[in-house]
N, C-alpha and C positions, 0 to 999 in steps of 0.2 A: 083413309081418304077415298069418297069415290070415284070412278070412273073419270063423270062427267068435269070432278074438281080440277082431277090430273091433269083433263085437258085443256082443263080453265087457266090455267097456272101455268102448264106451258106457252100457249098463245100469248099470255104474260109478260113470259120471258123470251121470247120469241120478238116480242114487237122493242122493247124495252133498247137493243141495239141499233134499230133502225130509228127510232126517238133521239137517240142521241147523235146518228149519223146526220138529222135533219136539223137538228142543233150545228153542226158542222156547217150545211148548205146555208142555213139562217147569217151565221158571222161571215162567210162568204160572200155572201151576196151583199150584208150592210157592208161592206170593206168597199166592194165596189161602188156604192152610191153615196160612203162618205170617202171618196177617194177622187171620184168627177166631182163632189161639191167644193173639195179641197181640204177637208179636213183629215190631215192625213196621220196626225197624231191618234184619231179615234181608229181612223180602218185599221191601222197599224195593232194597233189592239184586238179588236177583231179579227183579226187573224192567228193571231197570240192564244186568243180563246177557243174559234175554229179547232187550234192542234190540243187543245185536251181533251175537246169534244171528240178527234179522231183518235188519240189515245185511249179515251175509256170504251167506246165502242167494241173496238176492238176485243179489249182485252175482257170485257165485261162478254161480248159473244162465246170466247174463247173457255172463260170460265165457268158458263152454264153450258159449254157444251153446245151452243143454239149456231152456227157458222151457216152460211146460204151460200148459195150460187148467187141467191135476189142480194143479197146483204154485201157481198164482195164486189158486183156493178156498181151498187145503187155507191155502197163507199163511196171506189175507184170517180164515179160523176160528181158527187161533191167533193172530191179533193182536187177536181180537174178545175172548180170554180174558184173554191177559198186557198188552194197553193198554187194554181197554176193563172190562170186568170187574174182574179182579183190582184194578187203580188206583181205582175205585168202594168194591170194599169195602175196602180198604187207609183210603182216606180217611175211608170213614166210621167205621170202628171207631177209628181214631186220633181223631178230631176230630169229628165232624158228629154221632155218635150223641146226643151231648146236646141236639141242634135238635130230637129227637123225628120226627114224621112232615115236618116242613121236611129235615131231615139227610138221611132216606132218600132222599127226592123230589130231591134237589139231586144226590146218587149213582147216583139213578135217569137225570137228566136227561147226568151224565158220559157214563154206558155208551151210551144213544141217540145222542147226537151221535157216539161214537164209532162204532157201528154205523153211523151214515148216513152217517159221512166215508168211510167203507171199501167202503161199495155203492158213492157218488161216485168211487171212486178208482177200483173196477175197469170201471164201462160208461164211462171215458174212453177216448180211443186208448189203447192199447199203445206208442205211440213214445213215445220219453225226451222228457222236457220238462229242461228247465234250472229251474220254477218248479212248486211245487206250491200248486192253489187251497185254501186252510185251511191250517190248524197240522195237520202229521201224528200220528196219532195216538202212532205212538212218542214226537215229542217232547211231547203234550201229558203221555202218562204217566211221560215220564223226568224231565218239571219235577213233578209232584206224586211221586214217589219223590226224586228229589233234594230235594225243598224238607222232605219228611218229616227225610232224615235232616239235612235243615239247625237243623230247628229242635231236632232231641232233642240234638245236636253243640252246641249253644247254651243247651238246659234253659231254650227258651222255653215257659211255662206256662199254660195256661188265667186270662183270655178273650182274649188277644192273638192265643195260638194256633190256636182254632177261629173266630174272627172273619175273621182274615186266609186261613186255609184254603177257609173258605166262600165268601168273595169270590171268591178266584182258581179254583174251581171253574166256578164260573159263568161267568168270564172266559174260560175256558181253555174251557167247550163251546160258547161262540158262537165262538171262533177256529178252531175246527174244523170248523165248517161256513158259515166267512164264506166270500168269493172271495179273503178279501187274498193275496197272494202271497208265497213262504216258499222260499228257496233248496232244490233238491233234493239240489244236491253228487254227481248223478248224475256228471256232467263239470265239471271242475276244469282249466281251461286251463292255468293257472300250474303245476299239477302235469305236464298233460301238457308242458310244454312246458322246467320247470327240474325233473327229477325229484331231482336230488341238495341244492339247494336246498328241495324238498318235504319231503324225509327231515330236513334239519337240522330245519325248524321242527315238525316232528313227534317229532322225540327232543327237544327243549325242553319242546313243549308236552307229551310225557309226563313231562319230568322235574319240570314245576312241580305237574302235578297230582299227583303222588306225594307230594310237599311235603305237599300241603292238600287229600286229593282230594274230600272233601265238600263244601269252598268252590268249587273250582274249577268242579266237576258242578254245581253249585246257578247259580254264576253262567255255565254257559256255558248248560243249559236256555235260564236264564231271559232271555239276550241272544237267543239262536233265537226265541223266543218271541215276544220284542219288536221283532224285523229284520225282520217284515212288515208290524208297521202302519208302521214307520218308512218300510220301502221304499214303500208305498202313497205316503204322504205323498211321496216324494219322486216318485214316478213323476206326481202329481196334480200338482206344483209343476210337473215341467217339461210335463203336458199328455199324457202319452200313456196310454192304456190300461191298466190294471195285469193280469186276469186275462181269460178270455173268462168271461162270461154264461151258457154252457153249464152244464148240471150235471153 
């Protein structure tokens, strides 16, 4: 191969993360403008698709080896819009608008903690961790997009449903900027190590989510969610350290 292919083919691969990170910005931002129209079943979605688009990103950089200094901002700004934003006014317009200036303030307080989890994320090392400190922001916004389409799948109705919305708001922006510790699924031993037994439980686990996939998405957020204070507790039972102190 010459030269000039080599460097045809890198530029390539090069752009090919950033394509996909504007795939992330794209479902972001429709979240936001089918979420003021009302349609909050669709944004809900669109934000659901936003986090694969941040998933493969990633991991597709990572794997050609192409990572940026441009590629880790440019991320970090569309995540600020499709998890931190976008899931703010999604929430409120579905649920919180009727708390008045408490609603906004609590939507308000989402997008912040989101923004400060995402500064915290990038002045960390750049090595892979096995554990991330806080709830990431993707999964804090795929549990309040899943939980959305949990409850309209269920025609739960006001005050159950902005009561308990409110709450887990709240909940959900101190876990994003606690230390607790939250699986990063960067490295998966067991996959590397049985990849044909990896693929079974992965065609299962898509087949059941097909079944039921707004139960399934609702209960798998919301087990993420809940596998850091659990691991906390157990890291404190046996006595060792859970996250570093660092910011």
């Amino acid at each position: 191969m010459s030269k000039n292919k080599r460097r045809e083919k890198r530029r390539q691969i090069l752009i090919l993360p950033s394509l996909l990170t504007t795939g992330n910005l794209f479902c972001g931002f429709f979240a936001l403008v089918s979420a003021v129209e009302g349609h909050f079943g669709r944004a809900s979605i669109a934000i659901l698709v936003a986090i694969v688009f941040d998933i493969l990103d990633g991991r597709i950089a990572r794997y050609t080896n192409t990572t940026s200094r441009f590629g880790l901002e440019y991320d970090s700004l569309c995540d600020l819009v499709s998890f931190g934003t976008a899931p703010a006014i999604l929430v409120y317009t579905y649920a919180l608008k009727s708390y008045g200036r408490y609603g906004w303030l609590a939507a308000f307080l989402y997008v912040a903690t989101a923004a400060l989890r995402l500064a915290k994320f990038n002045i960390q090392s750049t090595k892979e961790r096995n554990y991330f400190s806080g709830l990431p922001s993707p999964g804090a916004a795929g549990l309040i997009a899943s939980t959305i389409l949990f409850t309209l799948w269920l025609g739960v109705s006001y005050p159950v449903r902005h009561v308990a919305i409110l709450v887990m708001v709240y909940i959900i922006s101190y876990l994003m900027v606690s230390g607790i510790p939250y699986f990063s699924f960067k490295k998966v031993a067991f996959a590397e190590r049985h990849p044909f037994y990896s693929l079974v439980i992965f065609v299962l686990l898509l087949t059941v989510t097909a079944a039921e996939p707004v139960l399934i998405l609702f209960c798998g957020f919301l087990l993420y969610a809940l596998s850091g204070p659990l691991l906390l507790a157990l890291r404190a039972k046996r006595g060792r350290v859970a996250v570093s102190s660092e910011i």
